[in-house]
BATORDO-634628 format. One line per 5 residues: number of its first residue (from 1); for each residue x, y, z of N, C-alpha, C. Coordinates in steps of 0.05 Angstrom, whole numbers, plus 5000, padded with zeros to 4 digits. Layout:
<rs>
NUM> X/Y/Z/X/Y/Z/X/Y/Z ~ ...
</rs>
This chain:
<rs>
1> 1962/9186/3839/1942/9207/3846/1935/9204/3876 ~ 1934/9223/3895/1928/9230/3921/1903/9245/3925 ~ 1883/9239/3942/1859/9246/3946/1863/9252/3979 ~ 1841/9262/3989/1828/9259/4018/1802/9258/4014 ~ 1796/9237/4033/1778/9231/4047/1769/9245/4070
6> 1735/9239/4072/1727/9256/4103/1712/9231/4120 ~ 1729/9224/4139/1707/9207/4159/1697/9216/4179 ~ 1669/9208/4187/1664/9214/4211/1693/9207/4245 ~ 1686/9228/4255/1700/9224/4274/1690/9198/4292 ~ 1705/9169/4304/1697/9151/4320/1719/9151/4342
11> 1706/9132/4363/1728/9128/4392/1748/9113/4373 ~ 1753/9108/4351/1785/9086/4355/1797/9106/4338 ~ 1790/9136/4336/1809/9156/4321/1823/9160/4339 ~ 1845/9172/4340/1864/9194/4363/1850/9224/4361 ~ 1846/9230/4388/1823/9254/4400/1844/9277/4387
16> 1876/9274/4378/1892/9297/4378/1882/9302/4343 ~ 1873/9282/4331/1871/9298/4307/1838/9303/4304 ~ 1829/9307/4313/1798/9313/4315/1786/9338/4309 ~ 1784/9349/4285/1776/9380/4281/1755/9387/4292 ~ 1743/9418/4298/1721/9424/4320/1697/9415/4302
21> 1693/9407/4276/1667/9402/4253/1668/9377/4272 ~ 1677/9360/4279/1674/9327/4296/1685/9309/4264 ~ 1696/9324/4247/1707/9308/4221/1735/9305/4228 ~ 1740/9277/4204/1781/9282/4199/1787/9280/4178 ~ 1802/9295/4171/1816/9288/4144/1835/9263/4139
26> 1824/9237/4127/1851/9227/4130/1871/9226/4094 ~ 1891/9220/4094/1901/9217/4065/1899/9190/4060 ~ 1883/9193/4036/1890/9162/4016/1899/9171/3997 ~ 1907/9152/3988/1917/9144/3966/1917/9129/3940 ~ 1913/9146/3918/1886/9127/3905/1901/9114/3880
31> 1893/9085/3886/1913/9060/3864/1895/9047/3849 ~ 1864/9065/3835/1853/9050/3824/1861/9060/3792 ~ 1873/9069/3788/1880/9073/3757/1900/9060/3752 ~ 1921/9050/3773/1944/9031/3775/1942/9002/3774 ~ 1915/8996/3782/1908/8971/3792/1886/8962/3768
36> 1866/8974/3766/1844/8973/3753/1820/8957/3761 ~ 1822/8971/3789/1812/8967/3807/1795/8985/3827 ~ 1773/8993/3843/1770/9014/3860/1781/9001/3884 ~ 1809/9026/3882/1820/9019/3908/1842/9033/3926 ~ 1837/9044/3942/1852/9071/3955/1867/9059/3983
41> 1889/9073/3997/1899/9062/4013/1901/9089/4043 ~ 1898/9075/4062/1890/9089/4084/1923/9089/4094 ~ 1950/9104/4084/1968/9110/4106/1980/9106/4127 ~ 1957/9123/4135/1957/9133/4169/1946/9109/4184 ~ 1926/9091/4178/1910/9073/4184/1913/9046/4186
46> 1939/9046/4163/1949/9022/4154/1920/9002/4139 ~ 1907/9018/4125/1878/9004/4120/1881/9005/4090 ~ 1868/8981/4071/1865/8981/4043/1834/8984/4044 ~ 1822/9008/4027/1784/9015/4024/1793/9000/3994 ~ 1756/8987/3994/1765/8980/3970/1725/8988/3959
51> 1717/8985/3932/1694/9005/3931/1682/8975/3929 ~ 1655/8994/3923/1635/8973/3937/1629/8950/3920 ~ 1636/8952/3897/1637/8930/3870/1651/8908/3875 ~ 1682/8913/3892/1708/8899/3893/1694/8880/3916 ~ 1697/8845/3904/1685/8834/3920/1715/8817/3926
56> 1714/8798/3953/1743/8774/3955/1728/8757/3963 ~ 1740/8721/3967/1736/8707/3972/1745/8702/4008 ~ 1768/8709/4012/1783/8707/4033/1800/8730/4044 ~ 1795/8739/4064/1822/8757/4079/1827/8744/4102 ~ 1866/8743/4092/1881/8725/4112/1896/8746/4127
61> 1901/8748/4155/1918/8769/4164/1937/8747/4166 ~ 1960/8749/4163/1987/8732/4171/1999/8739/4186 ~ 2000/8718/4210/2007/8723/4242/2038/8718/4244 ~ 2060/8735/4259/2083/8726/4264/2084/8693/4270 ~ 2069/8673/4283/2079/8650/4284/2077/8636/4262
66> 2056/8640/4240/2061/8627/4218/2080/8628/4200 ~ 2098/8655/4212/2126/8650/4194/2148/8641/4203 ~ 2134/8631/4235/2164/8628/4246/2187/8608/4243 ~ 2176/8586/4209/2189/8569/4214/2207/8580/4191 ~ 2207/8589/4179/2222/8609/4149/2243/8634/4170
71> 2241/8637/4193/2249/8664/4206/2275/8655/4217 ~ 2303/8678/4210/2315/8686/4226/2321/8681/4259 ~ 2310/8688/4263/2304/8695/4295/2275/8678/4298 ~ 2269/8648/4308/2247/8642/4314/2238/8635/4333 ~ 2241/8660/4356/2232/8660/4378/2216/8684/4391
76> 2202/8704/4364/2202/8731/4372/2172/8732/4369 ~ 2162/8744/4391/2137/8750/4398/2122/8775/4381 ~ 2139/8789/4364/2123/8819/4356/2141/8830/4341 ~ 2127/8831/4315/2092/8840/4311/2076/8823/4322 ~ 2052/8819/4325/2039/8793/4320/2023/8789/4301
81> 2017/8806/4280/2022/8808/4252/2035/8823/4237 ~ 2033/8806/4218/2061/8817/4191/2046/8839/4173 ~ 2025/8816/4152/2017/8827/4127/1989/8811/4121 ~ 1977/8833/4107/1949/8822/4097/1947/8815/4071 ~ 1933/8791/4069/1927/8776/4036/1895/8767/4026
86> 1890/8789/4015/1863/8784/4002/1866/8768/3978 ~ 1849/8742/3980/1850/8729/3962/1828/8730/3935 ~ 1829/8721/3910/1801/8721/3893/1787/8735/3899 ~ 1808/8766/3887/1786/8790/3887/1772/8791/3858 ~ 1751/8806/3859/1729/8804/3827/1719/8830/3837
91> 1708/8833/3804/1682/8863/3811/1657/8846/3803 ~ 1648/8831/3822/1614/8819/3803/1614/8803/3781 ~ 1636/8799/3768/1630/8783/3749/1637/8751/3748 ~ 1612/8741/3739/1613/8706/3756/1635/8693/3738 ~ 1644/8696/3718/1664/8680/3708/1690/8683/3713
96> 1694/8704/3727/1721/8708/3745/1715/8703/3768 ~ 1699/8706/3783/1688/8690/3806/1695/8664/3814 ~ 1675/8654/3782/1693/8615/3795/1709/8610/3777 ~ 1728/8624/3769/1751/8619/3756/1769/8601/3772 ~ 1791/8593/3754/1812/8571/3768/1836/8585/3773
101> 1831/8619/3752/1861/8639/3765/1856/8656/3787 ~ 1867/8673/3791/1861/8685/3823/1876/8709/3821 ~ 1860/8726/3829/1877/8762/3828/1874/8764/3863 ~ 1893/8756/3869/1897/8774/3903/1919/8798/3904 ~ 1916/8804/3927/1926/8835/3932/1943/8830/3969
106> 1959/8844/3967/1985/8835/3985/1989/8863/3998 ~ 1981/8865/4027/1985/8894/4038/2010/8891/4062 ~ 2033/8903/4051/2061/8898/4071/2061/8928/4087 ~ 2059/8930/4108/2069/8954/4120/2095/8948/4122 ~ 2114/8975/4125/2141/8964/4133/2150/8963/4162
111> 2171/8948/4158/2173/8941/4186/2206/8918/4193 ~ 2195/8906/4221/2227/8889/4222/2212/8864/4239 ~ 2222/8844/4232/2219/8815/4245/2245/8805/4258 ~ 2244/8829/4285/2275/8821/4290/2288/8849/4282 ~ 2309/8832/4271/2332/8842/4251/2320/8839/4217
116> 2302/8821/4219/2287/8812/4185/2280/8827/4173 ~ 2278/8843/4158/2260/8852/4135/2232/8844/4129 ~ 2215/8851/4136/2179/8841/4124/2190/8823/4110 ~ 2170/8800/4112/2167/8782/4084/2150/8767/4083 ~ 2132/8752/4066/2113/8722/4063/2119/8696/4063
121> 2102/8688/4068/2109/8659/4063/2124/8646/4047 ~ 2138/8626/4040/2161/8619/4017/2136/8605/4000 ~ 2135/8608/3973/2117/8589/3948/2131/8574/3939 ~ 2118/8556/3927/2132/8540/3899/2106/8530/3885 ~ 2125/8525/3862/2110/8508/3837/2131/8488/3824
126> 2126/8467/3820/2141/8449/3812/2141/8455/3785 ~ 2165/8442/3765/2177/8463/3739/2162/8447/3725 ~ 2147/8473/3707/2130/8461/3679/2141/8481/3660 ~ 2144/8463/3641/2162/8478/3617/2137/8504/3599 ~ 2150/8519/3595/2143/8554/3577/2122/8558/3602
131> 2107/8547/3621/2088/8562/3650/2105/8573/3671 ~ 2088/8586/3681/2096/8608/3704/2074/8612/3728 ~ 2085/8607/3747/2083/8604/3778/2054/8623/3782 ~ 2073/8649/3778/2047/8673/3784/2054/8698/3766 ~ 2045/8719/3769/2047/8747/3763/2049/8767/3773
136> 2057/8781/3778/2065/8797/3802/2061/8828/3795 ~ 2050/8851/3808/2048/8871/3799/2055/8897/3816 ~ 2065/8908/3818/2075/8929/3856/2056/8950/3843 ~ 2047/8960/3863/2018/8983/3864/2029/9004/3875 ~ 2045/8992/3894/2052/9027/3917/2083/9006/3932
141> 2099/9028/3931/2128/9024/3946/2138/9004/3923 ~ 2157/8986/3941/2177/8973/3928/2178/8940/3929 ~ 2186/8920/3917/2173/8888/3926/2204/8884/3922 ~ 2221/8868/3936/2238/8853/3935/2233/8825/3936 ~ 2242/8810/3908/2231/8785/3908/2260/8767/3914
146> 2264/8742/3933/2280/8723/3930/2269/8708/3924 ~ 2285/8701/3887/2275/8672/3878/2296/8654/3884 ~ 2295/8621/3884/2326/8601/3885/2305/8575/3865 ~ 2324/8566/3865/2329/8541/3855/2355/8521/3871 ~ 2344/8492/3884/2363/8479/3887/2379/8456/3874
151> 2393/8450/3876/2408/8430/3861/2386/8402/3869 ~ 2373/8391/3845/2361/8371/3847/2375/8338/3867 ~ 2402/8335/3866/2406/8314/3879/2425/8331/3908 ~ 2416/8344/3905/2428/8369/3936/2413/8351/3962 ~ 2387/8345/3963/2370/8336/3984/2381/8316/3991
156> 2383/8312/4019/2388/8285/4029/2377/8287/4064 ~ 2371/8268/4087/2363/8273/4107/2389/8278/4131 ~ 2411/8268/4115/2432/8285/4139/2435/8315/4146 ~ 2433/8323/4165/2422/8354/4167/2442/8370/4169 ~ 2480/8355/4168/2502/8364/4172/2509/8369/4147
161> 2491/8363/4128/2501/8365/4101/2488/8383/4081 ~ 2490/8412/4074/2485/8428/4072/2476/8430/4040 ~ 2446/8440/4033/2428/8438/4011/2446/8450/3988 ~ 2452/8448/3970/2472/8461/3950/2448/8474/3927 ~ 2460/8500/3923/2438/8523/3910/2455/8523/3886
166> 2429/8522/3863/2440/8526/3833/2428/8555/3817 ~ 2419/8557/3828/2404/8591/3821/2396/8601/3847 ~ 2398/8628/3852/2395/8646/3867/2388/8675/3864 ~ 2369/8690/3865/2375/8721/3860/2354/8738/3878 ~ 2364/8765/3879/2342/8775/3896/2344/8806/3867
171> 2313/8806/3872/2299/8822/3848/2283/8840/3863 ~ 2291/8866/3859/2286/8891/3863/2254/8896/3841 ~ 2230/8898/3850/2212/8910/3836/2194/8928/3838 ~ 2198/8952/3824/2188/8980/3826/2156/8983/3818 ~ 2142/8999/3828/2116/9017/3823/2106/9008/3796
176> 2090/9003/3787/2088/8996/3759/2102/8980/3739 ~ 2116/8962/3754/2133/8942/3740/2120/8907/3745 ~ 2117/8892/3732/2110/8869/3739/2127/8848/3723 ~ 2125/8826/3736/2141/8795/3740/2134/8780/3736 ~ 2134/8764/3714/2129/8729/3714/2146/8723/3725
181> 2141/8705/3751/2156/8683/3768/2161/8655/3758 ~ 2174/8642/3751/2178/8623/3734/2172/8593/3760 ~ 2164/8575/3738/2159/8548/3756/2190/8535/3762 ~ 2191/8523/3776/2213/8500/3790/2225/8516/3813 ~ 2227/8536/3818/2233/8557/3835/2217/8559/3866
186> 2237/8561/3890/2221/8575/3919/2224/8604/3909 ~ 2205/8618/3923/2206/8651/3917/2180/8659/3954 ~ 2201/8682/3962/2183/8699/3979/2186/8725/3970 ~ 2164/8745/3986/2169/8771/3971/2171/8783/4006 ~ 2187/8800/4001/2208/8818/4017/2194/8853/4026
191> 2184/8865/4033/2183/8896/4039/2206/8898/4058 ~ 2231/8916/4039/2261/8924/4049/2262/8952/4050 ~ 2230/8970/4041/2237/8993/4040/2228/9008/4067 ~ 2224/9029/4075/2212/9038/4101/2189/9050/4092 ~ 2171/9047/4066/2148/9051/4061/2133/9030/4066
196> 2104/9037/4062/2085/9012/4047/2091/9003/4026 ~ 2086/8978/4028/2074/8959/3994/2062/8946/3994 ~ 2043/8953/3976/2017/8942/3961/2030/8934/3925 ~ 2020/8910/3936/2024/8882/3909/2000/8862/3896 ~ 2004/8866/3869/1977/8841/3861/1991/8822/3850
201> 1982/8794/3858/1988/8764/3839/1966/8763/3833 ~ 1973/8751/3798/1961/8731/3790/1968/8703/3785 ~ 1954/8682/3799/1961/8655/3804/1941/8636/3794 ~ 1945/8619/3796/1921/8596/3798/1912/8594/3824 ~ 1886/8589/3825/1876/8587/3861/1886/8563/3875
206> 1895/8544/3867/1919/8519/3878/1945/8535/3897 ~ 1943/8556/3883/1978/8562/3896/1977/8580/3919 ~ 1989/8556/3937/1993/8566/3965/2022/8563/3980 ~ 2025/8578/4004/2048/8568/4015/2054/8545/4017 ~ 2087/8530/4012/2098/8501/4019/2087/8500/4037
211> 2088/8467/4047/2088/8455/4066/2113/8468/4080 ~ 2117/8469/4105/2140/8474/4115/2161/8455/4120 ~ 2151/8429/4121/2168/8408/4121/2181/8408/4112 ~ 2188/8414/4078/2208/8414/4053/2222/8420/4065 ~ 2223/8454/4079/2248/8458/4094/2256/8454/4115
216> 2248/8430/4132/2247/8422/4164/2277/8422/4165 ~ 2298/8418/4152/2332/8416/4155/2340/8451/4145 ~ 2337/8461/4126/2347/8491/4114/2343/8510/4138 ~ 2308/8503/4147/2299/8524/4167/2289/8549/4148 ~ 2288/8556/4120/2285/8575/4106/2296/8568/4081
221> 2299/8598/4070/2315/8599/4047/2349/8607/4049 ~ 2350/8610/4022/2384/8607/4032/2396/8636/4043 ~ 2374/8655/4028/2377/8680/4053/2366/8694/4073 ~ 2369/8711/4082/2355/8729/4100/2358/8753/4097 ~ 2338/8782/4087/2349/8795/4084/2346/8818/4110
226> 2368/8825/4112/2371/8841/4141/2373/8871/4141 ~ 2362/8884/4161/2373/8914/4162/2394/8916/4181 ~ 2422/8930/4178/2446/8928/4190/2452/8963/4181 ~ 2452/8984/4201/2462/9000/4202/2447/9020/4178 ~ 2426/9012/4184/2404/9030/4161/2410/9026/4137
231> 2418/8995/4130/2428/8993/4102/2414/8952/4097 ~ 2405/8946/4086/2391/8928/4075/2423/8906/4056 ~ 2423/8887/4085/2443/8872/4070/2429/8839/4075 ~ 2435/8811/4053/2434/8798/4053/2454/8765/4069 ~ 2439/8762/4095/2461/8738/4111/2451/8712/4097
236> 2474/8697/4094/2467/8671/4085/2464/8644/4101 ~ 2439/8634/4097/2430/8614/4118/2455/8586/4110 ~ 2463/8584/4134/2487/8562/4134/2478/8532/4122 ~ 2458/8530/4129/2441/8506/4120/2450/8500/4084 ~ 2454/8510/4077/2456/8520/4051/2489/8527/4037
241> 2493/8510/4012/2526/8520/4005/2516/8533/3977 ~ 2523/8559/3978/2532/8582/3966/2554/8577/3941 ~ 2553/8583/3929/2578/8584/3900/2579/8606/3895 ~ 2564/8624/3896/2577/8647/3885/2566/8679/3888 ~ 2572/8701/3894/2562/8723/3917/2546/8728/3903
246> 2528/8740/3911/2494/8748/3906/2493/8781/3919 ~ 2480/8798/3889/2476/8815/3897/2442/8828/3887 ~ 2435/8841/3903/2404/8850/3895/2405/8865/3856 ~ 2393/8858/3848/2395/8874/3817/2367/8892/3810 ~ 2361/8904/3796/2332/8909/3791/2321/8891/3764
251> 2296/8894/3761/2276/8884/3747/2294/8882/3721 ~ 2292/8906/3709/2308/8910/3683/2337/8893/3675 ~ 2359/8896/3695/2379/8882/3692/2375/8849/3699 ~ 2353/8846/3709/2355/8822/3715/2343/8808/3681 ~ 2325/8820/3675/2312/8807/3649/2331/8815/3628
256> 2348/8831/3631/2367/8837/3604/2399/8809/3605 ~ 2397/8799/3638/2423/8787/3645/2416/8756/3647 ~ 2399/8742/3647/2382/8712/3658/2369/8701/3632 ~ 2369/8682/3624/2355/8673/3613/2338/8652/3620 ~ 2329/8658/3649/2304/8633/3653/2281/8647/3642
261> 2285/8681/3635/2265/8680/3636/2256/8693/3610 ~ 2238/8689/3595/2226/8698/3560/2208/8717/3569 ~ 2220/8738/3565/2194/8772/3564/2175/8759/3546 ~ 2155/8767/3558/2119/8759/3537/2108/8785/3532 ~ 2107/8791/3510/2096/8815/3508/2072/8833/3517
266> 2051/8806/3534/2035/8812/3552/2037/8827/3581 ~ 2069/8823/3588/2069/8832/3611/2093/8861/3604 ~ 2091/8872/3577/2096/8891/3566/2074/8920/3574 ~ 2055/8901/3568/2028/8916/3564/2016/8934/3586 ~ 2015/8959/3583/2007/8993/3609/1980/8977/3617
271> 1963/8966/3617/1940/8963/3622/1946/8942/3644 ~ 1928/8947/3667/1930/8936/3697/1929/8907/3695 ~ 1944/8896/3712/1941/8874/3716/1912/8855/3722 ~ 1898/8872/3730/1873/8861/3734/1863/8862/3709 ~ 1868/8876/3690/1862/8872/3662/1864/8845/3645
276> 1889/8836/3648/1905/8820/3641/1888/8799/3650 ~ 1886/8797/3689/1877/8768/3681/1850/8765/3675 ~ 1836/8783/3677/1809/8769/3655/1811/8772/3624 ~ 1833/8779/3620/1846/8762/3596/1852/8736/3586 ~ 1862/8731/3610/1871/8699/3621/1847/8682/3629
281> 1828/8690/3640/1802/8684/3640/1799/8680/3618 ~ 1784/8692/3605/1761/8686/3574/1781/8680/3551 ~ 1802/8674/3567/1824/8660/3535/1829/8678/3519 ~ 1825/8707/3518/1841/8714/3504/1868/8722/3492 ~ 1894/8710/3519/1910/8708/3511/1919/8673/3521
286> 1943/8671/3507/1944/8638/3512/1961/8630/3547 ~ 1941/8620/3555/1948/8618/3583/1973/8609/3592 ~ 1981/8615/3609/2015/8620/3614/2022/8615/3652 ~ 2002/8606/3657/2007/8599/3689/1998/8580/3689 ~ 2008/8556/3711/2008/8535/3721/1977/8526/3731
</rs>
């Protein structure tokens, strides 16, 4: 659903769209029936409104240098930000408040780092058996996720000797589709499309970006995904030995073709993710993240 908004006219509008009332129309875009959330998206603005209930703990803007050690190209001055991450959002209510799970919200404009594709920080969770990392939910546009897995005795400190990958995939996830990310796994999330994307996790409040050190020899993950000729292709970081070609899949084929991962019938379920996790809150379903 698409709305407009009317704001007063201010100096940081552009004077060319300024109607003679001293009003503007701008377009939002409204993701609170998607989200279950009050929460509309400013376009033109590159702005997330959120209503006056929607409270967060933290907003992090994420600056090009904090990715520069995961990057392609790590010598590039601009953007000089990427993407915004509101953390431990709530509507007022204290037991999701000081909860130990965490509903944040992930605003990617699109764009290029370089030659790079948008992306976040790389995560992990170390592997706990039937738990899961986070939850993932796309609100608006498209999320490309790279998850891997490395070969446990792959690590070593010679840097000529290249990390050997035992799982690999890049996961296409659409508007209304969501993801359990499984534990033992690195995973970053990708904006490959030339829209916006707006994304919700649900996590535990522990889960943050690696240390970067882990990868002080890789320099990243084992891909990169690139724009080449207006077409979104994947280079493989040399650091890294490859077994076998990798191609992007969507959501669907990926859960019909893998078995790391067990569909839960919870993440079946039309009702917003923000639903869910104060589900996960007050126990009414059996908790499933790390």
């Amino acid at each position: 659903m698409t709305i407009f908004f009317v704001y007063p006219y201010n100096e940081y509008v552009s004077k060319d769209i300024k109607f003679a009332s001293g009003y503007i129309f701008w377009h939002m875009v409204d993701l609170s029936e998607i989200s279950g959330i009050s929460l509309f998206v400013n376009e033109e603005l590159k702005k997330l409104d959120l209503g006056h209930e929607v409270k967060f703990k933290e907003e992090i803007l994420v600056k090009l240098s904090h990715l520069s050690p995961i990057l392609l190209n790590k010598y590039l001055k601009y953007p000089e930000s990427v993407y915004w991450h509101l953390k431990n959002l709530y509507l007022e209510e204290k037991n999701v408040k000081d909860s130990s799970i965490s509903y944040d919200l992930f605003f990617m404009p699109a764009g290029l780092l370089g030659i790079e594709c948008v992306k976040t920080h790389v995560f992990y969770s170390p592997a706990s058996p039937d738990k899961f990392a986070c939850i993932v939910e796309v609100l608006m546009g498209e999320l490309t996720i790279t998850l891997q897995k490395n070969e446990e005795n792959s690590y070593c400190n010679n840097f000529e000797t290249p990390t050997v990958i035992k799982e690999l995939y890049i996961i296409r996830v659409k508007k209304g589709e969501r993801f359990a990310i499984p534990t033992g796994y690195f995973y970053t999330f990708s904006n490959t499309s030339f829209s916006l994307l707006v994304f919700a996790k649900v996590s535990g409040v522990e889960l943050k970006e690696i240390n970067y050190s882990l990868l002080q020899k890789e320099k990243g993950l084992a891909l990169y995904l690139i724009l080449k000729n207006a077409k979104v292709e994947a280079v493989a970081n040399p650091k890294y030995k490859i077994t076998e070609k990798i191609k992007p899949t969507s959501l669907e084929r990926f859960l019909k073709n893998n078995n790391i991962y067990r569909p839960l019938p919870l993440l079946k379920e039309r009702k917003p993710l923000y639903y869910l996790f104060r589900d996960l809150i007050s126990k009414k379903v059996t908790k499933i993240l790390v």
